[in-house]
C-alpha positions as CSV (number, residue, x, y, z in Angstrom):
1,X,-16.2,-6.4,-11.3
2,X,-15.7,-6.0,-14.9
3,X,-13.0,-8.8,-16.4
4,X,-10.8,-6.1,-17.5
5,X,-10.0,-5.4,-14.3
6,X,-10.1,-8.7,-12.5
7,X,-7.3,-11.6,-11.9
8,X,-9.0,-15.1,-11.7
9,X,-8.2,-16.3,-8.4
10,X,-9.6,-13.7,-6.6
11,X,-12.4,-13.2,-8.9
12,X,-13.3,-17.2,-8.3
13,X,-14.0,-16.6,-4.5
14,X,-17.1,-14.3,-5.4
15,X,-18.4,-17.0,-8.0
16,X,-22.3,-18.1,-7.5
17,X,-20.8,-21.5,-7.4
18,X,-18.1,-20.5,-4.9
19,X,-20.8,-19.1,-2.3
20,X,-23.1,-22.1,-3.3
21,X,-20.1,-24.2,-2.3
22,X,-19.4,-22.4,1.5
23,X,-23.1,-22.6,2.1
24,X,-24.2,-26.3,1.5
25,X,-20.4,-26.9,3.6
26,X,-21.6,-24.8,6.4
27,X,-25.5,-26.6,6.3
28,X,-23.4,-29.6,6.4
29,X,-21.4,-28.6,9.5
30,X,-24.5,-27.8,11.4
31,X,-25.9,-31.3,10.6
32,X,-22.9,-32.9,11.4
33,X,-23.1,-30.9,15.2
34,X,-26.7,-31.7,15.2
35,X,-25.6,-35.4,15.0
36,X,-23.4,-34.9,17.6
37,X,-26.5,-33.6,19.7
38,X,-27.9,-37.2,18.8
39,X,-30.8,-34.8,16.7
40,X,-29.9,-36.5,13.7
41,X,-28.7,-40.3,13.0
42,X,-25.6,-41.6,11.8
43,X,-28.2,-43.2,8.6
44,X,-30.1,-39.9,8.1
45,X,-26.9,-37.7,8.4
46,X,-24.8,-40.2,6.1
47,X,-27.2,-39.3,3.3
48,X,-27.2,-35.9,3.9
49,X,-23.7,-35.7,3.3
50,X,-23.5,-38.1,0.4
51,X,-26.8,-36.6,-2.1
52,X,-26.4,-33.3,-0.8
53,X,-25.4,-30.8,-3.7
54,X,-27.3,-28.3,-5.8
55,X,-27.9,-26.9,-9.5
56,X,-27.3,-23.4,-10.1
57,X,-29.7,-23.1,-12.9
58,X,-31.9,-24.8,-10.6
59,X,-31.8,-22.5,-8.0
60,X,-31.9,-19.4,-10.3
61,X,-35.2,-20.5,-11.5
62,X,-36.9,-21.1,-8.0
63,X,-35.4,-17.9,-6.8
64,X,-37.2,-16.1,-9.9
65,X,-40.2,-17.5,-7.8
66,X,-39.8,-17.5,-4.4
67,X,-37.8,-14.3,-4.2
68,X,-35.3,-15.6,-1.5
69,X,-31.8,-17.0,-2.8
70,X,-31.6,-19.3,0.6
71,X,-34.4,-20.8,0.3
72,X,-34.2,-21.2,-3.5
73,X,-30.5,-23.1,-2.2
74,X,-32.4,-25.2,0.1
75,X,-35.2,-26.4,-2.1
76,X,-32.2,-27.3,-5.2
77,X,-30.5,-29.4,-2.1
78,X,-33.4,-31.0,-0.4
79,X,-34.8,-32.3,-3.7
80,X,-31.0,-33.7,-4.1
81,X,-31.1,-35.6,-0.4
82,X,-34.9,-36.7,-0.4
83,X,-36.5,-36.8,3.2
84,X,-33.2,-36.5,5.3
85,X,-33.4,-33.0,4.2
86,X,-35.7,-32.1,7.2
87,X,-32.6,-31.7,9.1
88,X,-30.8,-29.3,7.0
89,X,-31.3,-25.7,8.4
90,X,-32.6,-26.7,11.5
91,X,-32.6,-23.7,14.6
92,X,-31.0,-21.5,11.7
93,X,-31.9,-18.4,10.0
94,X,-30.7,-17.3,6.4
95,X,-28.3,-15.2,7.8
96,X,-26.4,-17.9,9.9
97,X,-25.6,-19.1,6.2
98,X,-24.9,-15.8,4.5
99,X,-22.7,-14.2,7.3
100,X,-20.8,-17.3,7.7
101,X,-20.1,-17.5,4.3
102,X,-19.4,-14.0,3.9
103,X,-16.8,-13.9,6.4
104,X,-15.0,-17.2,4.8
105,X,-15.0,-15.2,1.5
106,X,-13.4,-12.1,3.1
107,X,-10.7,-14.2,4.7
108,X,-10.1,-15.5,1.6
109,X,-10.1,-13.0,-0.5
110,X,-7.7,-10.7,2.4
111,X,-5.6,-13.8,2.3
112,X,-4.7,-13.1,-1.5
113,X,-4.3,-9.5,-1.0
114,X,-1.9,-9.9,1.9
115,X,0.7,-12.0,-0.3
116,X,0.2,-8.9,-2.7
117,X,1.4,-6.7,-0.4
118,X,4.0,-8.8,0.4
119,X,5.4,-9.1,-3.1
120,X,4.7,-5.6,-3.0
121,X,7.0,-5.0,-0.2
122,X,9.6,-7.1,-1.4
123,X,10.0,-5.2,-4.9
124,X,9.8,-1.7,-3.5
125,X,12.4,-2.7,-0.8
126,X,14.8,-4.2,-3.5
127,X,14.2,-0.9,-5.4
128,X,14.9,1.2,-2.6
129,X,18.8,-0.4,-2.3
130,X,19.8,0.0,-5.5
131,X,18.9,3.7,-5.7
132,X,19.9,4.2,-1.8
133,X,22.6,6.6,-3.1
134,X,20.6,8.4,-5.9
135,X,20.3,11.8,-5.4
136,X,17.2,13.7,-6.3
137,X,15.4,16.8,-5.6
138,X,12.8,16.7,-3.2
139,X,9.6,18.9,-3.7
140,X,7.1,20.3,-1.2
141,X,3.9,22.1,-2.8
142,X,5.5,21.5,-6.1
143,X,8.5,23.3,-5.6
144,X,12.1,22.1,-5.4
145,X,13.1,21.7,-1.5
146,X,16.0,19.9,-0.4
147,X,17.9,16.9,-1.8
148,X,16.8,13.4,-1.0
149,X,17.5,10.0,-2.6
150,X,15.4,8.1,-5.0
151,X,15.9,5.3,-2.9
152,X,14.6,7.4,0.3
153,X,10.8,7.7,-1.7
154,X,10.7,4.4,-1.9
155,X,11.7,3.6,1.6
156,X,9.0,5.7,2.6
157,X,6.5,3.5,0.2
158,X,8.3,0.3,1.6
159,X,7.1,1.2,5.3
160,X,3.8,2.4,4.4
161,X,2.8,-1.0,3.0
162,X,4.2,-2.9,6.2
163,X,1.6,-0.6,7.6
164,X,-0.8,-1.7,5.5
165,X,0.1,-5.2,5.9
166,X,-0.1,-4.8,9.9
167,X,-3.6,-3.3,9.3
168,X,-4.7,-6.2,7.2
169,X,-4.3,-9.0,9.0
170,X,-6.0,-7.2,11.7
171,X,-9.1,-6.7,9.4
172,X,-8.7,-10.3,8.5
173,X,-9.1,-11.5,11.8
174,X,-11.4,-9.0,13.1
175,X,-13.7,-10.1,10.4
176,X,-12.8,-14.1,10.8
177,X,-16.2,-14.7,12.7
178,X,-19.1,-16.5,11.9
179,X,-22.7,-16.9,14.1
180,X,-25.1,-19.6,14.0
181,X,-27.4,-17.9,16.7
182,X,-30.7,-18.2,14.9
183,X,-33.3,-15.6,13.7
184,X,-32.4,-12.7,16.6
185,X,-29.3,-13.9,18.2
186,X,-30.7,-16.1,21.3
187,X,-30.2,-19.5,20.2
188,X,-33.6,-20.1,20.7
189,X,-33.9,-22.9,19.0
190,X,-30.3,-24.8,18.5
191,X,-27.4,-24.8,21.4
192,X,-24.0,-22.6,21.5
193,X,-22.2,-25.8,20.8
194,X,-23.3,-25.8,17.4
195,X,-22.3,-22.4,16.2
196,X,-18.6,-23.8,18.1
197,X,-18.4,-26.8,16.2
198,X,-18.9,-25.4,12.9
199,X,-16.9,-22.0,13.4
200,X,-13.9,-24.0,14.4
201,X,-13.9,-26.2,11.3
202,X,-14.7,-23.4,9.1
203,X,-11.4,-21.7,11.4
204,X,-13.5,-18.7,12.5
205,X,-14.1,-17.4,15.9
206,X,-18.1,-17.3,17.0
207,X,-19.3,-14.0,17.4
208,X,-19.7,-13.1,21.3
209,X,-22.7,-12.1,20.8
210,X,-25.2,-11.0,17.5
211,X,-28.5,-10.4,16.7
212,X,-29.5,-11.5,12.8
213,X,-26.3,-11.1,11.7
214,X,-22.7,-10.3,12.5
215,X,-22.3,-6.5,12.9
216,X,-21.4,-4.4,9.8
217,X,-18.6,-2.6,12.2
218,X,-16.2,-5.7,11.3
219,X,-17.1,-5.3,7.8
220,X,-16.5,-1.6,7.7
221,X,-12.9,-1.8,9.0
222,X,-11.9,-4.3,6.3
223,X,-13.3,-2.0,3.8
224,X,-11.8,1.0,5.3
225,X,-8.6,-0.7,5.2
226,X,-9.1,-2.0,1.7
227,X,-9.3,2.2,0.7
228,X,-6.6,3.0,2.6
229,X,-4.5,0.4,0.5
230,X,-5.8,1.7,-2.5
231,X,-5.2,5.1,-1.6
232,X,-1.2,4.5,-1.4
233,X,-1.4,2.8,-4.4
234,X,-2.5,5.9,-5.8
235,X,-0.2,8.1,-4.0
236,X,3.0,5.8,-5.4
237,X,1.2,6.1,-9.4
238,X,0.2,9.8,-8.5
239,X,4.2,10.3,-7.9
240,X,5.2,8.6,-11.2
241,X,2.9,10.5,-13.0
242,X,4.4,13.7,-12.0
243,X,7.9,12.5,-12.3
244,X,7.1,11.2,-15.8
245,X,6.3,14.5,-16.8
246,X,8.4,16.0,-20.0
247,X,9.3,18.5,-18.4
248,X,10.8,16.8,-15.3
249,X,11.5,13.0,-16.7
250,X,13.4,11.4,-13.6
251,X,11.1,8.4,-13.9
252,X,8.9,6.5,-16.3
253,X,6.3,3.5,-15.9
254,X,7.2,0.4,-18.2
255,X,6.3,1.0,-21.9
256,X,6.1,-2.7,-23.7
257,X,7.7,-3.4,-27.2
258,X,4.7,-2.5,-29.5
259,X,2.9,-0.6,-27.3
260,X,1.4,2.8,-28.4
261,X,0.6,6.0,-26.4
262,X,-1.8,8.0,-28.7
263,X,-3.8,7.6,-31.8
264,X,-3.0,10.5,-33.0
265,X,0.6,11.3,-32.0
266,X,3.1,9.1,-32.6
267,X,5.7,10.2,-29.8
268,X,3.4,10.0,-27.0
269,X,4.7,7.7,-23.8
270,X,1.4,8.1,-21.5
271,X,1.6,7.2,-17.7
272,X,-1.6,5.0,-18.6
273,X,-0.9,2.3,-16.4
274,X,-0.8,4.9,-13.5
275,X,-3.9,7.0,-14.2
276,X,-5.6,3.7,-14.5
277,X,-4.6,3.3,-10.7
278,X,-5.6,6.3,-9.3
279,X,-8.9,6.3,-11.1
280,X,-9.6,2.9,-9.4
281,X,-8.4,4.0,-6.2
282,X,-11.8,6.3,-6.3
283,X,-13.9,3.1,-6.4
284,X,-12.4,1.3,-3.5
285,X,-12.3,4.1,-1.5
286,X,-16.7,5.6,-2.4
287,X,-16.8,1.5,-1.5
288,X,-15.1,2.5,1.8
289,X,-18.2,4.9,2.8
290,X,-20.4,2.7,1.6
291,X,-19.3,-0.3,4.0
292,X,-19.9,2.5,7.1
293,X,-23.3,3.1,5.6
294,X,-24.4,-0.3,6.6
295,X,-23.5,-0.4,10.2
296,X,-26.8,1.7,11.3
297,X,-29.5,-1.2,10.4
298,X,-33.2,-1.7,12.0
299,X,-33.6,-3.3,15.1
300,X,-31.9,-6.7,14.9
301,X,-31.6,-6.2,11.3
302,X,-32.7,-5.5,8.0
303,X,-31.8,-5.9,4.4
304,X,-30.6,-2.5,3.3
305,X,-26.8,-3.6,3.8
306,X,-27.2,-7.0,1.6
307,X,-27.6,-5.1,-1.7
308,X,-24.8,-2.5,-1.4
309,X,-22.1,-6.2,0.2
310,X,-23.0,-7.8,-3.2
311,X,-21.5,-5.0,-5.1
312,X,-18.8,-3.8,-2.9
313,X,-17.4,-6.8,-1.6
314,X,-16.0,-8.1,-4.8
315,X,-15.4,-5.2,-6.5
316,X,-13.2,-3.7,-3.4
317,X,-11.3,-7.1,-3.0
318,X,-10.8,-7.7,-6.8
319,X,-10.0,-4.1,-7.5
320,X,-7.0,-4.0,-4.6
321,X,-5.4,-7.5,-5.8
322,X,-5.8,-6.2,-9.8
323,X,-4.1,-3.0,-8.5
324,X,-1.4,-4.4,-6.1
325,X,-0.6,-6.7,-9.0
326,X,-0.3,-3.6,-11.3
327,X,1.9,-1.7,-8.8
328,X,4.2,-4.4,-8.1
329,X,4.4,-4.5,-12.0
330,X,5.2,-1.3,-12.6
331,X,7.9,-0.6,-9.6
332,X,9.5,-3.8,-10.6
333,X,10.0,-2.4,-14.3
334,X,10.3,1.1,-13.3
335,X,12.6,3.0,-15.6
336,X,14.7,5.5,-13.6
337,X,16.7,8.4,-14.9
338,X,19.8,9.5,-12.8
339,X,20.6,11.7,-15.4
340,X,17.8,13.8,-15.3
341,X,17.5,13.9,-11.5
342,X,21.1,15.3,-11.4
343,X,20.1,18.1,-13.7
344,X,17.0,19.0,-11.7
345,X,19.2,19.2,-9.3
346,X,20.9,21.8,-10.9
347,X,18.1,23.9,-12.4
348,X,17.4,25.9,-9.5
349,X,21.2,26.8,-9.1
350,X,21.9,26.3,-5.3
351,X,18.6,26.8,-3.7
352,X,18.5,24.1,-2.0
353,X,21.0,25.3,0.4
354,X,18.8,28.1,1.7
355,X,18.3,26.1,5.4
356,X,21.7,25.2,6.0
357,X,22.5,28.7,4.9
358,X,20.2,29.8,7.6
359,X,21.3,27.3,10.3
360,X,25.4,28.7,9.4
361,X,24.8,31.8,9.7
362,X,23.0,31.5,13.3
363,X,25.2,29.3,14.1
364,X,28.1,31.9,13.4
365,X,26.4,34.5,15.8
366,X,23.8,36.4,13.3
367,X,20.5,36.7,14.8
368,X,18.0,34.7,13.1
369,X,15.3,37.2,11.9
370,X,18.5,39.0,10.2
371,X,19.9,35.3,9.1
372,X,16.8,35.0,7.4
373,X,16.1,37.9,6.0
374,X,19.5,37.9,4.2
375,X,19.3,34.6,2.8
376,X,15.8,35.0,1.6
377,X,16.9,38.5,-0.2
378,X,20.1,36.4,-2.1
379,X,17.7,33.5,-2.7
380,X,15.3,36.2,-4.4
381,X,17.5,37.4,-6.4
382,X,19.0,34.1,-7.6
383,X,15.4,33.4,-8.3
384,X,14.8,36.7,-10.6
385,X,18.2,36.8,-12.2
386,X,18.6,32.6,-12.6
387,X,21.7,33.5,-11.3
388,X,23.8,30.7,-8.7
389,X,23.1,31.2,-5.0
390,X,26.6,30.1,-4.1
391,X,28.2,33.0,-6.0
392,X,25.2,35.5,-4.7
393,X,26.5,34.3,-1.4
394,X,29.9,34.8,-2.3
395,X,29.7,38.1,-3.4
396,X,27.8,39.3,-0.4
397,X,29.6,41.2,2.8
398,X,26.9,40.4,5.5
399,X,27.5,37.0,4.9
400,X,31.6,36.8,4.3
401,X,31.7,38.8,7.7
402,X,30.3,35.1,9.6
403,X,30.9,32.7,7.2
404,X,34.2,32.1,4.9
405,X,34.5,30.6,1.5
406,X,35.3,27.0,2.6
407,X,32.0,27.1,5.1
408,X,30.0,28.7,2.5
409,X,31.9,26.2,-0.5
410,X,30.1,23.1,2.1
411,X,26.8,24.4,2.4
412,X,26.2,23.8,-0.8
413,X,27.6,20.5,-1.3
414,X,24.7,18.1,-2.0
415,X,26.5,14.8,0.1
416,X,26.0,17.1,3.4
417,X,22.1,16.5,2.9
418,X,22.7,13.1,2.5
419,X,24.6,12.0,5.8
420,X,21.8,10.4,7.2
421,X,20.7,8.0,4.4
422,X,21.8,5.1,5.7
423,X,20.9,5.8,9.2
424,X,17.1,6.0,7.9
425,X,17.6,3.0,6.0
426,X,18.6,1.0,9.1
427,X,15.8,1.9,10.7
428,X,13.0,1.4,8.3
429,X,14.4,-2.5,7.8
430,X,16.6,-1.9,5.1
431,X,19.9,-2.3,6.0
């Protein structure tokens, strides 16, 4: 992934040095189990450990050569160790090296973005109790609905992202396995025990069974999840967008001292920081499809997957810490307008009472086809004429003859949609 777009710790995990680094600690592992096995002695295995290490350059140049990035790494580290290097890689296949690796890096890397979602969490939580109270207009297709709480939207976004987290740390241990089975799966040539010794140290559980490699299934599911991270990331900067909007203005990113929204105009404050996130969201999630793509391989395996992993595994796991980290960033400095949501709640003069109109009036003894139909007529006209629903109501016979004015003064009282607020609270976690 491009720099602009990366954050360093999670960007260090995909490093040529950093895979360099699991794979010469995993050869290491299998020669320590192989010493174990009495296969290798306490002399021979003390110089592995002590000369092994590579060059990078090294390896880059052999690889330009050979055409095969393991054995390039095994040739840089067996002219390092001398003739003790006849042990290193013994029973294995490339794969047992790249797999393993590859899931260590995942871990990793789904290690980082779970304490993003946590800080995540945290902010939208605090966010959601101090606007608990705030009323707002709530929108469906668009269009002004019923009245909610500003603090109620971000509930909602605070128990999506414990959903996330739940899903992640599944992904993260579905995909904390490694396999030192050899070059189909049989352990043909090195015993169970060895793929147990060195999964435990590395603190990954041995794949049950495998072929070649460890089956893209595991991998899919941690990229699926990764999208559907992204994706409510979008959602949330999809929501500020529209709510940043002149004409609406009941919310508003951060904007920096200095910062500018346009070359050309002056009074321009851009939701940049937003539309930056949902474009990336697009990335994560093609990445998603992509993962799936490389379940269906030949026979016990080829190498279609390995090309596609190399691009979407650190661009998906960079990408969804950059953007959790931008999230968080922008929630945390999120500039909120009561003002403005109190006068959209006004500009549709008493629509939003339309329901509990409804409910009243059924409630009072009017049939609800004939409830409905009168309340949708007064709401019409209040539409047309920009004239208040309340006093339509008022004014109107079919409805004084169920209903009086202190019922009908209630209805559209904007608390009465509110009752339940902190009920919902208590039950998402934040009471």
């Amino acid at each position: 992934m491009i720099p602009r777009y990366s954050m360093p710790e999670l960007s260090s995990i995909w490093t040529d040095e950093a895979r360099f680094d699991l794979w010469l600690k995993i050869e290491l592992l299998v020669c320590e189990a192989w010493a174990k096995e009495g296969k290798i002695s306490k002399q021979d295995l003390h110089t592995i450990q002590s000369k092994a290490k590579y060059n990078t350059e090294q390896i880059a140049q052999i690889e330009n050569e050979v055409k095969h990035d393991v054995i390039a790494f095994l040739t840089s580290v067996a002219e390092h160790v001398g003739p003790a290097s006849r042990y290193i890689h013994r029973g294995m296949t490339s794969s047992d090296l790249i797999d393993t690796a590859f899931s260590c890096q995942l871990v990793q890397a789904g290690k980082i973005i779970k304490k993003d979602i946590e800080d995540l969490i945290k902010v939208l939580g605090e966010r959601a109790k101090e606007f608990k109270n705030t009323p707002m207009m709530g929108r469906s297709h668009g269009i002004h609905a019923e009245p909610i709480t500003f603090g109620l939207k971000l509930a909602l976004w605070f128990d999506e992202f414990i959903r996330h987290l739940s899903r992640l740390e599944k992904a993260i241990d579905e995909i904390s396995v490694g396999k030192i089975s050899g070059a189909v799966g049989t352990f043909a040539h090195l015993p169970c025990k060895i793929e147990s010794y060195v999964c435990k140290k590395l603190e990954l559980k041995v794949a049950p069974v495998s072929n070649q490699i460890i089956q893209r299934d595991r991998h899919a599911y941690y990229f699926s999840v990764l999208a559907g991270i992204a994706s409510s990331i979008e959602k949330i900067a999809l929501e500020i967008r529209h709510l940043q909007r002149t004409e609406v203005f009941e919310a508003a990113e951060p904007f920096s001292k200095g910062q500018k929204g346009s070359s050309a105009m002056p009074h321009k404050r851009n939701p940049i920081l937003c539309e930056n996130l949902c474009g990336l969201a697009r990335i994560v999630r093609a990445n998603a499809q992509a993962g799936f793509e490389n379940i269906a391989l030949w026979h016990e395996r080829d190498i279609s997957h390995s090309s596609v992993e190399r691009v979407i595994a650190p661009d998906s796991t960079i990408l969804t810490d950059f953007m959790l980290a931008r999230i968080t960033s922008a929630i945390k400095g999120l500039d909120v307008f009561p003002e403005n949501m109190k006068k959209n709640l006004e500009l549709t003069k008493g629509l939003y009472a339309s329901q509990d109109l409804l409910l009243k009036l059924t409630d009072a003894g009017m049939l609800r086809e004939d409830a409905y139909r009168i309340v949708q007529n007064a709401a019409m006209i209040a539409w047309k004429d920009k004239e208040s629903l309340k006093k339509i109501v008022l004014e109107d016979s079919n409805i004084s003859k169920f209903l009086d004015k202190n019922q009908i003064e209630e209805i559209f009282n904007i608390d009465s949609h509110l009752v339940r607020i902190e009920e919902i609270f208590k039950r998402v976690g934040l009471d």
